[in-house]
C-alpha positions in Angstrom: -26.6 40.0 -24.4 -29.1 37.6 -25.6 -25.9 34.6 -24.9 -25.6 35.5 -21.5 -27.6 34.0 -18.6 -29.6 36.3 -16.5 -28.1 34.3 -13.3 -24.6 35.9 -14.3 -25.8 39.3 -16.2 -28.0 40.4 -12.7 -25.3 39.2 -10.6 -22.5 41.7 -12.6 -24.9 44.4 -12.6 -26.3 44.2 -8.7 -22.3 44.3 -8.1 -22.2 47.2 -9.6 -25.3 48.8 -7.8 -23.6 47.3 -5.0 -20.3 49.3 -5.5 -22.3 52.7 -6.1 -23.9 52.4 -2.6 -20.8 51.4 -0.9 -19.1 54.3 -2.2 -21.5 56.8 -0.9 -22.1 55.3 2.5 -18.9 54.0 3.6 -15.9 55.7 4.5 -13.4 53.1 2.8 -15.9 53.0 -0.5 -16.3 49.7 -1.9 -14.0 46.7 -1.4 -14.1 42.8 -2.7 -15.5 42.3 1.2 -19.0 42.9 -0.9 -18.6 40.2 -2.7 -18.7 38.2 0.0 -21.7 40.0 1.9 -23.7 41.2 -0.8 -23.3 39.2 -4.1 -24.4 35.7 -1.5 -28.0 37.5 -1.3 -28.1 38.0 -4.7 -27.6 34.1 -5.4 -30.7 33.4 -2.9 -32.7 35.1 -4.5 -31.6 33.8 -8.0 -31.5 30.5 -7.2 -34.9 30.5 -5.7 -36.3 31.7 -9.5 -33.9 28.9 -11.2 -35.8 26.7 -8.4 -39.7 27.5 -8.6 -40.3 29.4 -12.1 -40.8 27.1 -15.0 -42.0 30.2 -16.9 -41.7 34.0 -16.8 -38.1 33.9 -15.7 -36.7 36.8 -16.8 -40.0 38.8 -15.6 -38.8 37.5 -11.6 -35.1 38.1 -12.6 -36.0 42.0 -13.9 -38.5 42.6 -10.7 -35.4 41.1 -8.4 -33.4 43.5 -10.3 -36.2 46.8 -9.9 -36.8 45.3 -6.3 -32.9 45.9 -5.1 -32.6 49.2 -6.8 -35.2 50.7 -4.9 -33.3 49.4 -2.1 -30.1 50.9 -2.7 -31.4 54.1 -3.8 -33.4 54.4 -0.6 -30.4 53.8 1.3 -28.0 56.2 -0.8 -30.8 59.4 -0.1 -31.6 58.5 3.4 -27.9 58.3 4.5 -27.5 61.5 2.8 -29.5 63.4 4.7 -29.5 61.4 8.6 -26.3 59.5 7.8 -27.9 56.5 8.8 -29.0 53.3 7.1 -32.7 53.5 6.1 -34.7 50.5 7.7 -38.4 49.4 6.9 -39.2 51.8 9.6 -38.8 54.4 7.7 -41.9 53.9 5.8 -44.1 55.3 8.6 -42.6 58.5 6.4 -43.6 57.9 3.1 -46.2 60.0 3.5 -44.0 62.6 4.3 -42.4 62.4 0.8 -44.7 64.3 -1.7 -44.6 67.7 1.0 -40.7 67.4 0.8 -40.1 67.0 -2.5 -37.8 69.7 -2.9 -35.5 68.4 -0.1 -35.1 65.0 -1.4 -34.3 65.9 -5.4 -31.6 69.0 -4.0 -29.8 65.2 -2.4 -29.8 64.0 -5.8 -26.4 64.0 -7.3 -26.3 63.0 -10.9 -24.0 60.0 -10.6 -26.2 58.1 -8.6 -29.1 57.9 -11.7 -26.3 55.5 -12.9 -28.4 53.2 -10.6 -31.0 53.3 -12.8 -28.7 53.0 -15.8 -29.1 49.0 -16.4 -32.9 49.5 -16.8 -32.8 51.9 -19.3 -30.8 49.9 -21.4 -32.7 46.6 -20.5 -35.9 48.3 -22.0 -34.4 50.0 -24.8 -33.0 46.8 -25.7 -36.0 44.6 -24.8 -38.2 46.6 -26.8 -36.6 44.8 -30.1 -39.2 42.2 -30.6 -36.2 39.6 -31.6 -33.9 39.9 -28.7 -36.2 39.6 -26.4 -37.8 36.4 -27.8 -33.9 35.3 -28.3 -33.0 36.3 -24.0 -36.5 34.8 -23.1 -35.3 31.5 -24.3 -31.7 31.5 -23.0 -34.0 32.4 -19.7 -36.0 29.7 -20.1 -33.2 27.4 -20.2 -32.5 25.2 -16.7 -29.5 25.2 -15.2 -28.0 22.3 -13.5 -30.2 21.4 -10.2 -27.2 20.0 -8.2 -25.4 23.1 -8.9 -27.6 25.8 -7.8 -28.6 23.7 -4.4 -24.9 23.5 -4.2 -25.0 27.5 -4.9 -28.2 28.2 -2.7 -26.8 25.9 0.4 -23.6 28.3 0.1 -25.3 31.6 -0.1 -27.0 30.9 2.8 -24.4 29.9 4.4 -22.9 33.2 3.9 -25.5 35.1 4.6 -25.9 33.7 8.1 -22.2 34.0 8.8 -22.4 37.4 7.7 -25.4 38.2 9.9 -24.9 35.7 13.6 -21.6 37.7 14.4 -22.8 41.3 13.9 -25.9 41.2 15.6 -24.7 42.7 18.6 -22.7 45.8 16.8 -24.1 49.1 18.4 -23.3 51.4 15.1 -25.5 50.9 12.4 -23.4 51.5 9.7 -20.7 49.0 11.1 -23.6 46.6 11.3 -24.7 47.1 7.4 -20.9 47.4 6.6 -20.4 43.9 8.0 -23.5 42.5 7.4 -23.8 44.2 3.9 -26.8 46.3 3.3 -29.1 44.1 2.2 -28.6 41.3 5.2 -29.1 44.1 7.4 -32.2 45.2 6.0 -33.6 41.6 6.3 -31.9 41.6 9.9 -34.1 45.0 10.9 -37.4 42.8 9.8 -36.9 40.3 12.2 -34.6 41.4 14.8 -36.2 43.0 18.1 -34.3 46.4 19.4 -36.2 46.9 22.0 -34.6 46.8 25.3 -36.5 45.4 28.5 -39.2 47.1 30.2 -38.0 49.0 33.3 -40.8 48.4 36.0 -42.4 51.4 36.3 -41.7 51.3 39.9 -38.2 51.4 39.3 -38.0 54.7 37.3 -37.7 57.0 39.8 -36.2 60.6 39.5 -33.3 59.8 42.0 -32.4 57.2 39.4 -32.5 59.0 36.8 -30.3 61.9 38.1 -27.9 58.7 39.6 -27.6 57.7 35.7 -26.5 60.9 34.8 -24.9 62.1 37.7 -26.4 65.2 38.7 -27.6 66.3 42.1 -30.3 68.7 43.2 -29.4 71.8 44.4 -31.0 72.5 48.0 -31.3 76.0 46.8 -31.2 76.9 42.8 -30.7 80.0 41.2 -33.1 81.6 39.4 -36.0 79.8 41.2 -39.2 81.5 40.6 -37.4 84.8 39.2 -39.8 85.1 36.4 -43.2 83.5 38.3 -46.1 84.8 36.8 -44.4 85.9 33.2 -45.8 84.4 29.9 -43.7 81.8 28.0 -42.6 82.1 24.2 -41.2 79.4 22.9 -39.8 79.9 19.1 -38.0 76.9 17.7 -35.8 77.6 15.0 -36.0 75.7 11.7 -32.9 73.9 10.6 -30.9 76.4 12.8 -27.5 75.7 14.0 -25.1 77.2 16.2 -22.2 78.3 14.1 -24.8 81.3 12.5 -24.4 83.5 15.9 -21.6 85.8 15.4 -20.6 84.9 11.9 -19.9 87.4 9.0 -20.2 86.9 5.7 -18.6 89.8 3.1 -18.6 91.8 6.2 -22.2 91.8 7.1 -23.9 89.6 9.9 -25.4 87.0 8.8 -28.4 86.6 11.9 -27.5 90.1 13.5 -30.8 89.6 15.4 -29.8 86.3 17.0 -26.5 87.6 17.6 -28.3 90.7 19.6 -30.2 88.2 21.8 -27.0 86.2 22.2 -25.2 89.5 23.5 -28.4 91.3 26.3 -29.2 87.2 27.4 -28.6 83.5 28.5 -26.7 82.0 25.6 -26.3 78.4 25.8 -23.4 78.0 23.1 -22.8 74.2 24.0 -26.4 72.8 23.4 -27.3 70.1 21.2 -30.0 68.7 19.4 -31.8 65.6 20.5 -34.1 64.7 17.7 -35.3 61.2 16.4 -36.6 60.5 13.2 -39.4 62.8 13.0 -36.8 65.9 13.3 -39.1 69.0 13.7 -42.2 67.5 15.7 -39.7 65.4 17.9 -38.1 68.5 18.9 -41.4 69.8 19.7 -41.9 66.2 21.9 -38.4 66.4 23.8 -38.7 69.7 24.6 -42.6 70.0 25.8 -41.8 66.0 27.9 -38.6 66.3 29.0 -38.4 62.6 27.4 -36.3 61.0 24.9 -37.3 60.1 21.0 -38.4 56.7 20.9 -36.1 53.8 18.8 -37.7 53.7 15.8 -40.4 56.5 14.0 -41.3 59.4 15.1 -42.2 60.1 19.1 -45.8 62.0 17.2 -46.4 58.7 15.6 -45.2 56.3 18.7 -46.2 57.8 21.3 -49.0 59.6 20.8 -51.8 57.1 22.1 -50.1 57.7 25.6 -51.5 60.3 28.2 -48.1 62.1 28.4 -46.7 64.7 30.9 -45.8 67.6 29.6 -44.9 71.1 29.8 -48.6 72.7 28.4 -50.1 70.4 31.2 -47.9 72.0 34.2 -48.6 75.2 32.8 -52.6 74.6 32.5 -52.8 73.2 36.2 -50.7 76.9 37.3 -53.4 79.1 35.2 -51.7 79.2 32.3 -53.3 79.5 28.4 -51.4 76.9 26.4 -51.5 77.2 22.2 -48.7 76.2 19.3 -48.2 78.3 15.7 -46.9 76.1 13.2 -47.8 77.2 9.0 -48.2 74.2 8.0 -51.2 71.5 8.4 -51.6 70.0 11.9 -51.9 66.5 10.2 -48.4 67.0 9.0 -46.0 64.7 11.2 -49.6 63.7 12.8 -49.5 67.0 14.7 -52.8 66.7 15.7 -52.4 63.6 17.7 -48.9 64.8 19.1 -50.6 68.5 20.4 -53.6 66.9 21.9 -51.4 64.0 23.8 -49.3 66.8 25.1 -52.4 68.7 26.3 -52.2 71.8 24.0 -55.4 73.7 24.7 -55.3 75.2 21.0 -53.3 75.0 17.9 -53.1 77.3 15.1 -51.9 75.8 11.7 -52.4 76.6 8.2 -55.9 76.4 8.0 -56.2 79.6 10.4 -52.8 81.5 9.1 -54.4 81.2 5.3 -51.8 81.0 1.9 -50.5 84.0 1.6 -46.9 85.1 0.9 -46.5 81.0 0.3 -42.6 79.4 1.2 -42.0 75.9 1.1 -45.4 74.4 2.8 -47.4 77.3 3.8 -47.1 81.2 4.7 -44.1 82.3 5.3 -42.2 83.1 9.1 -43.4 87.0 8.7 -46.6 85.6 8.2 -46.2 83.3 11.1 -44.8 86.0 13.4 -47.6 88.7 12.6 -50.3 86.3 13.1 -48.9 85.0 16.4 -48.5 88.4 17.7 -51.8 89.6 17.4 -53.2 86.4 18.9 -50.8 86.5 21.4 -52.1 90.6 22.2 -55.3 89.2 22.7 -54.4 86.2 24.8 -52.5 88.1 27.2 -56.3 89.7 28.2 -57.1 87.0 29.8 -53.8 86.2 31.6 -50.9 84.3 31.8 -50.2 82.2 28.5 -47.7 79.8 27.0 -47.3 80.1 23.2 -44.6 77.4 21.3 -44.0 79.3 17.7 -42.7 76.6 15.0 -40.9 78.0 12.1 -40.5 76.9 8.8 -39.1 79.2 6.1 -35.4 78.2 6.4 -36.6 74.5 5.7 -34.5 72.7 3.7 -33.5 72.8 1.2 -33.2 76.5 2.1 -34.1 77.9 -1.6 -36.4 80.6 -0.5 -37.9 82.8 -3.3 -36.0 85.7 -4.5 -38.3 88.2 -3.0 -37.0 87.1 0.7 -33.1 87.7 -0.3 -32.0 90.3 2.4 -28.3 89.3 2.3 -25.8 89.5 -0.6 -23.3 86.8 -0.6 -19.8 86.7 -1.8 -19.1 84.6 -5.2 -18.1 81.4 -3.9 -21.1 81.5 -2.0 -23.6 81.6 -4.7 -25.3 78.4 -6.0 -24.0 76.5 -3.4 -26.0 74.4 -0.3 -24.3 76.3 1.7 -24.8 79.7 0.6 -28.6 78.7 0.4 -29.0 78.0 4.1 -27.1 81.1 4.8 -29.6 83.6 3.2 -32.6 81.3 4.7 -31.3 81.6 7.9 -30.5 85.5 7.3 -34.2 85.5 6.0 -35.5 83.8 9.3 -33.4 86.0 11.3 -34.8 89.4 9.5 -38.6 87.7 10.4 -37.9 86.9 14.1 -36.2 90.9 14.5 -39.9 91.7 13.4 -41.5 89.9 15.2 -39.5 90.8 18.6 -40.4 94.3 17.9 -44.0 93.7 17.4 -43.8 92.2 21.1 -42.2 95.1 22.1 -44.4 97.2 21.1 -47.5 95.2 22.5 -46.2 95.2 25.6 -45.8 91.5 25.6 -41.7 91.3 25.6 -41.2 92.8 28.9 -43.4 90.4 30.7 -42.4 87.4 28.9 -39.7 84.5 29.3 -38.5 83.9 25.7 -37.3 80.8 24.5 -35.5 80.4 21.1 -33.4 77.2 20.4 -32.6 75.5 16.6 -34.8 72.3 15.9 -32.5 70.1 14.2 -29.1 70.4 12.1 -29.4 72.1 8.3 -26.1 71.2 6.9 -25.2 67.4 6.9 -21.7 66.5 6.4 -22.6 63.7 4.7 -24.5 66.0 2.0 -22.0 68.5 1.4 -19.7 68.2 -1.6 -16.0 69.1 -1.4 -16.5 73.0 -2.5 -19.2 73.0 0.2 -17.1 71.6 2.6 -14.2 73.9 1.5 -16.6 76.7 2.7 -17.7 75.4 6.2 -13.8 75.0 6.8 -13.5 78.7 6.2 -16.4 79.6 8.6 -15.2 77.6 11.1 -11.0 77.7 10.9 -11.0 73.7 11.3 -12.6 70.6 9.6 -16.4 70.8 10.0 -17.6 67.8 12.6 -20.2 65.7 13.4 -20.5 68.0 16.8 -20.9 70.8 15.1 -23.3 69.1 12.9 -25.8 68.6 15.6 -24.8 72.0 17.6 -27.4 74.1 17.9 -27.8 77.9 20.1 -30.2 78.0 23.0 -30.8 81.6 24.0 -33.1 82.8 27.0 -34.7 85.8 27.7 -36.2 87.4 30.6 -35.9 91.2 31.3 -35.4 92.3 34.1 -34.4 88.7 35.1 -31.4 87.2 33.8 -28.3 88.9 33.0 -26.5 88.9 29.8 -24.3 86.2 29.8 -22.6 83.2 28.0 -23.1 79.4 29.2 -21.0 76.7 28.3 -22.1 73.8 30.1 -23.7 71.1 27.6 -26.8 71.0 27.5 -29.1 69.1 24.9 -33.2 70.1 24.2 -34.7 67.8 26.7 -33.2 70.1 29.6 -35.2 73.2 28.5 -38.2 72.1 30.2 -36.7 71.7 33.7 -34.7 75.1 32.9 -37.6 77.0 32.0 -39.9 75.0 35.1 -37.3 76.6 37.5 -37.4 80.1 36.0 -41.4 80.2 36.2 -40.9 78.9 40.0 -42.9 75.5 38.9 -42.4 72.2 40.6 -40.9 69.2 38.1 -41.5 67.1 42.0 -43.7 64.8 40.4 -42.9 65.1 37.0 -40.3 62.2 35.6 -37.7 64.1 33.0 -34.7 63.7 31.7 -33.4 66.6 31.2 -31.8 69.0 33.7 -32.1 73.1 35.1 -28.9 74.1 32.5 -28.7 77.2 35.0 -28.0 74.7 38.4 -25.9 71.9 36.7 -22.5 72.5 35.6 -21.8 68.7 34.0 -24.4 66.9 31.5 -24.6 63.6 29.8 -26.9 63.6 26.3 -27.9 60.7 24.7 -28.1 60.4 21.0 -30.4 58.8 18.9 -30.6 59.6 15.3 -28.3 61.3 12.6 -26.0 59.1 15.4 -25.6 55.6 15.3 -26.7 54.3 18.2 -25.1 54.3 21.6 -23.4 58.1 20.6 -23.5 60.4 23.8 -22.4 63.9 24.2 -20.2 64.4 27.6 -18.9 68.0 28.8 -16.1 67.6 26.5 -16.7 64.6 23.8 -18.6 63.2 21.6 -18.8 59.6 21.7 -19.6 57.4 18.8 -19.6 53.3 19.4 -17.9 51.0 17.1 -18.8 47.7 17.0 -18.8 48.3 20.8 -17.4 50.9 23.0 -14.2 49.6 23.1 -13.7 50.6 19.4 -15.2 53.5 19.2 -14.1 56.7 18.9 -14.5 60.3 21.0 -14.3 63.7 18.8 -13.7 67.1 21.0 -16.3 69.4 20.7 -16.1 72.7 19.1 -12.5 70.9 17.6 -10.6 71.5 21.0 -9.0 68.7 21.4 -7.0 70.0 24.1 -9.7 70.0 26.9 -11.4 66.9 25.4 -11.5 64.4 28.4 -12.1 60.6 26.6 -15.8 59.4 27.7 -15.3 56.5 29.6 -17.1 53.0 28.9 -19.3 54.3 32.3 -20.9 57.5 30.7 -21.8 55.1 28.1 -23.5 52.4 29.6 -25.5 55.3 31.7 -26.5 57.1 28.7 -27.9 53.7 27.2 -29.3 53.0 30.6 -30.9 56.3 30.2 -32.6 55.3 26.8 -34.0 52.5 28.4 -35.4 54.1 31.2 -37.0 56.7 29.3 -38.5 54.1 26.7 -39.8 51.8 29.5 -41.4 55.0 31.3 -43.5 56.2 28.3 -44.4 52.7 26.9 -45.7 52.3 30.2 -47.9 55.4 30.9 -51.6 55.1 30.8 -53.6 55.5 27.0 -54.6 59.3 25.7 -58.4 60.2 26.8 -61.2 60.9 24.3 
């Protein structure tokens, strides 16, 4: 080794990082096309240390080396889990990291530590005092100064022909593809995504119902049949829909969802519409009505503006407003997000205590018992909304032994998904209790119950090919992308509603203006952007995250962009390909149109009081 230049030893050994990343992002694996997008960067960088460092060479070539790892690696876990490319945006997360531990090691297949492999070898090897001092002075030797200007001119050159003509690609992981990863991660640093600002006296609700097509019903159903009742919100964690019905070794698998599914409004069609802060911005879209914001997290973003909200309506029609959630408020800066949405109380772990500990704090029994009890003395004093935010079947789903109320077949056993099953059977088993605690308090029969999955559990691009094998099984068919992001809404409200299942789409930001309607509460001069599931029949859901973006969800499709709609491509939902009607290039310039109005309307509303 000590012969070799470090120009040509990195460059043969970032290639091969190179290839390892392709190979787990990108459908067609690694090609030579890398050599001409990636290996360019490499040579910039390389030729800036041949250039500028007279001493310490190898010290800038090995940090180059560490520095682009990271990079890689980052990328390889991220897209694993949201099946996106990472960006520096993602570091408003990185304290996130330490409490989610668990999740991001069960990612970790063994191959990819081959990453890593180079520097193992590099110190082993360095660490004999007489090669070093031999590779520090092949280091130290110059190479020719009209070749590497001739080598840094080209690079360049590359790298801006690589970048110019992919700026306007829609997909992100097109956009890397073309631009290779790390081009586009310089790209994201300078680049603006932002849309325009819509005038705020432009976003109107008539325009927003003209973008997605929908009309007001003179008279809707339901209005104000469940005026006066409380309102429980319980969002699921990491729930999706394909749990609700399904059998595993003959024994229902969430027998208590599947009751509610069967006596009440089931919304099998729905859809989530998280960004990238995945629990809390569930908690956003569904208590605004608004969309996630580009980039981060809506309780990070958009937290310094007074927003609209659900609790607020409630509050100004007598209502008590309060969240549950087991872990710490401070967690996805919950405390900002609750008191911008106008929660009069919140209820996290320093109130529910450490007992019966799962993942990051007490478990859903806990949560559920607790909650009740408040909830029994709440109801004293009137009218209250509660939002309950679960947490045991977080991923990545290995609850302790102790919670195991399922057994699962063989093949099951030691896999992701077999985990996820017996959390989910485990969060099921905790909401039947906690249903008949409200029962018994006298709470469920005056009560509009809300219970709807936060954000997918099983990501396609995190399953391994026995994994895959099994969600195959479960579902008859190859498992999608729209199943991926498929989640159950179900709605209760005895003496109410009538048992019954919907199919219209529907997505999370419509459950505001669904439940507004039931509770007979005027959305007149609220902006949303969502819609009353049980008066519209057609729906149009922008995506933004797990998605590249620009996907949309129609009545029948989902839509995800190519470079730009005309080469991307429409998958039926729930696999029927027979009713799939192809989304047409107008459903998705609304649906951006959409984006952008919701983005200009929140950027735009007046700073949070003290």
């Amino acid at each position: 080794m000590s012969q070799v230049r470090p120009f040509v030893f990195f460059t043969l050994i970032l290639v091969l990082k190179s290839m390892l990343a392709y190979f787990v992002i990108f459908d067609g694996g690694p090609s030579w096309t890398l050599l001409m997008t990636e290996m360019p960067f490499f040579w910039l960088l390389f030729c800036l240390i041949e250039w500028f460092a007279s001493k310490r060479k190898l010290v800038y070539y090995v940090t180059v080396n560490l520095l682009v790892t990271a990079i890689f690696f980052a990328v390889i876990m991220y897209y694993k889990y949201f099946g996106i490319i990472v960006t520096y945006h993602a570091l408003e997360q990185i304290n996130q990291v330490t409490a989610v531990k668990s999740s991001v090691f069960s990612l970790l297949a063994p191959y990819y530590l081959f990453i890593f492999l180079d520097i193992v070898v590099l110190v082993a090897l360095l660490a004999r005092r007489k090669r070093l001092v031999d590779w520090k002075r092949m280091s130290q030797l110059p190479l020719n100064k009209a070749v590497v200007s001739a080598l840094f001119i080209v690079s360049l050159a590359l790298c801006l022909f690589n970048i110019l003509p992919n700026r306007a690609s829609m997909n992100e992981i097109v956009k890397a593809e073309d631009m290779g990863i790390l081009n586009y991660e310089v790209y994201t640093l300078f680049s603006d995504p932002k849309q325009p600002t819509i005038p705020m006296s432009e976003i109107t609700q008539a325009a927003i119902d003209q973008e997605k097509g929908i009309t007001e019903p003179a008279e809707p159903k339901y209005r104000g049949a469940a005026k006066g009742k409380n309102l429980i919100i319980v969002q699921m964690e990491a729930f999706q829909n394909f749990l609700i019905g399904l059998e595993i070794g003959g024994q229902e698998v969430t027998p208590n969802m599947n009751k509610l599914a069967k006596e009440h409004i089931y919304f099998s069609n729905f859809y989530q519409q998280v960004g990238q802060g995945n629990t809390s911005d569930a908690e956003f879209v569904v208590n605004t009505s608004f969309y996630t914001p580009p980039a981060g997290a809506a309780s990070v973003v958009y937290t310094n503006h007074a927003l609209p909200s659900l609790p607020k309506l409630l509050q100004a029609n007598g209502y008590q407003t309060a969240t549950f959630h087991t872990n710490y408020v401070e967690f996805w800066n919950r405390s900002d997000l609750y008191k911008a949405l106008g929660f009069e109380k919140y209820y996290d772990q320093n109130w529910f205590g450490h007992d019966d500990a799962v993942f990051f704090g007490p478990s859903d029994e806990v949560l559920y018992k607790k909650t009740a009890e408040q909830l029994d003395a709440m109801q004293k004093n009137g009218p209250f909304y509660s939002q309950l935010i679960t947490m045991s079947s977080h991923h990545p789903f290995s609850i302790p032994p102790r919670k195991y109320k399922i057994t699962l077949p063989p093949e099951y056993e030691g896999t992701f998904v077999g985990d996820y099953i017996r959390a989910q059977n485990y969060a099921d088993y905790a909401l039947g209790l906690f249903i008949d605690d409200l029962k018994k308090r006298g709470i469920w029969d005056n009560s509009v119950f809300v219970i709807y999955g936060d954000h997918l559990g099983l990501p396609i691009y995190s399953l391994n090919s026995d994994e895959k094998k099994l969600m195959k099984d479960i579902y008859g068919r190859e498992y999608a992308n729209s199943d991926m992001i498929n989640i159950p809404l179900i709605i209760s409200s005895p003496g109410v509603t009538t048992p019954m299942e919907l199919k219209e789409t529907g997505g999370q930001s419509d459950i505001m203006p669904t439940v507004a309607n039931l509770l007979g509460i005027s959305l007149q001069d609220h902006i949303h952007f969502g819609q009353d599931l049980l008066n519209q029949p057609s729906n149009l859901l922008p995506e933004r995250y797990y998605l590249p973006t620009g996907s949309l969800i129609t009545d029948t499709q989902m839509f995800i962009p190519g470079t730009t709609f005309k080469d991307g491509t429409n998958h039926p939902l729930h696999g029927n390909a027979a009713a799939a009607v192809p989304t047409t290039e107008d459903q998705y310039t609304r649906s951006l149109k959409l984006l952008q109005l919701s983005d200009s309307y929140v950027t735009q509303l007046p700073p949070v009081g003290p």
